[in-house]
N, C-alpha and C positions, 0 to 999 in steps of 0.2 A: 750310821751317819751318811754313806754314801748314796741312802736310797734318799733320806732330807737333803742332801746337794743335788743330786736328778733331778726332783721339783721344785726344789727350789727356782733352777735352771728355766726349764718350762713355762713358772710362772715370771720369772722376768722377761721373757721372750715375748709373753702374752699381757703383760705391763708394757713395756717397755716398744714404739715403735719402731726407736732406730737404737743400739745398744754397740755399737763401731764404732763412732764418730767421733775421736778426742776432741773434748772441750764441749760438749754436746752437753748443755744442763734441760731439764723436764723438772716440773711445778705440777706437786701434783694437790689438787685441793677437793676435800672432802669436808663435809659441810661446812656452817659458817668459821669456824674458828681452827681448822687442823689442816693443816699444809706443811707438805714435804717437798723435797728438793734431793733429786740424783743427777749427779755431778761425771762426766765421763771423764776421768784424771788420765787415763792412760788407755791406748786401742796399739793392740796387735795381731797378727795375724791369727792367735791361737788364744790371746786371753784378753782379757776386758776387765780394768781396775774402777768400779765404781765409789762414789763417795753415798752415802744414803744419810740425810740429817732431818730432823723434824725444825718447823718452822714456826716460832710462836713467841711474842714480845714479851706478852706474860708471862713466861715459864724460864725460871732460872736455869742457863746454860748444862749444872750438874743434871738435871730430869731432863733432860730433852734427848732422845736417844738417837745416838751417830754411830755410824760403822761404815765401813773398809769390807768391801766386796771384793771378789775375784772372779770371775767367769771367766772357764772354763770353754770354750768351741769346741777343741777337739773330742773333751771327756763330757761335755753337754751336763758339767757342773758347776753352781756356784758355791762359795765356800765363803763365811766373815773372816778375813784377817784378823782386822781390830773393831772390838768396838769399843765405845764410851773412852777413846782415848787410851786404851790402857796398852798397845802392841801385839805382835803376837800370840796365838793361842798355841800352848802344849796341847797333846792329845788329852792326855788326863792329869790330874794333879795328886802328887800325895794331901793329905788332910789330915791334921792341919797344915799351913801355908803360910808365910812370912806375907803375900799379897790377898791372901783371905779368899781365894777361888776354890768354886767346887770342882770336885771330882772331876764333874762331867761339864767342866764350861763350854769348852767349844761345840759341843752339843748342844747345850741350854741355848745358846747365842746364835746358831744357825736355824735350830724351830723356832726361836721367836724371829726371824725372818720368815719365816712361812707364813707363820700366823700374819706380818703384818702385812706380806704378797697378797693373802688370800682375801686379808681385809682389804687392799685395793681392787682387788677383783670382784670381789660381791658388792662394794657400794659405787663401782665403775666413778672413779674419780678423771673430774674435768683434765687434763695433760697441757701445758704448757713449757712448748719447748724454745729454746732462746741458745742460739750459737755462738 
């Protein structure tokens, strides 16, 4: 998992042009209908708490996928806190689960941050940012 937070890391650095600046939001829009929005909630000198939400009138709040970033400066890694609302991730889960998580959630939920890094980086999504 520590080698998907390194890139993870990477690819937000290379998304993202300023990634410091609390209260710093970026709009990012990939073709007509899919637009995202990261939120800088919290800047310190060693970490960076971003918000990441997808943006879409059509799409009922439960589908629309939101998480809770950490970046990392010192260790030049990003890690999801939360996503889709739900808190904290354990490293692993027994299974079965009284909240129905796999095994390996906090893993599943930090690749699928790569995967959707990677997808702003191959379709170079327009950036707009607003203080």
């Amino acid at each position: 998992m520590q080698a998907t937070c390194e890139v993870n890391y990477s690819r937000f650095l290379r998304v993202l042009p300023d990634c410091d600046t609390q209260d710093l939001c970026f709009e990012f829009t990939v073709g007509a209908n899919l637009s995202y929005r990261i939120t800088i909630t919290e800047a310190a000198r060693y970490t960076t708490s971003l918000m990441v939400e997808q943006l879409n009138a059509h799409t009922p709040a439960y589908l629309k996928p939101s998480m809770i970033v950490r970046l990392y400066h010192d260790a030049r890694m990003a890690e999801v806190i939360s996503s889709q609302n739900t808190g904290a991730f354990a490293p692993s889960y027994d299974y079965p689960n009284r909240n129905m998580r796999q095994r390996n959630e906090k893993q599943m939920v930090n690749q699928f941050l790569g995967e959707w890094l990677q997808f702003c980086l191959k379709h170079r999504p327009k950036v707009a940012s607003e203080a």
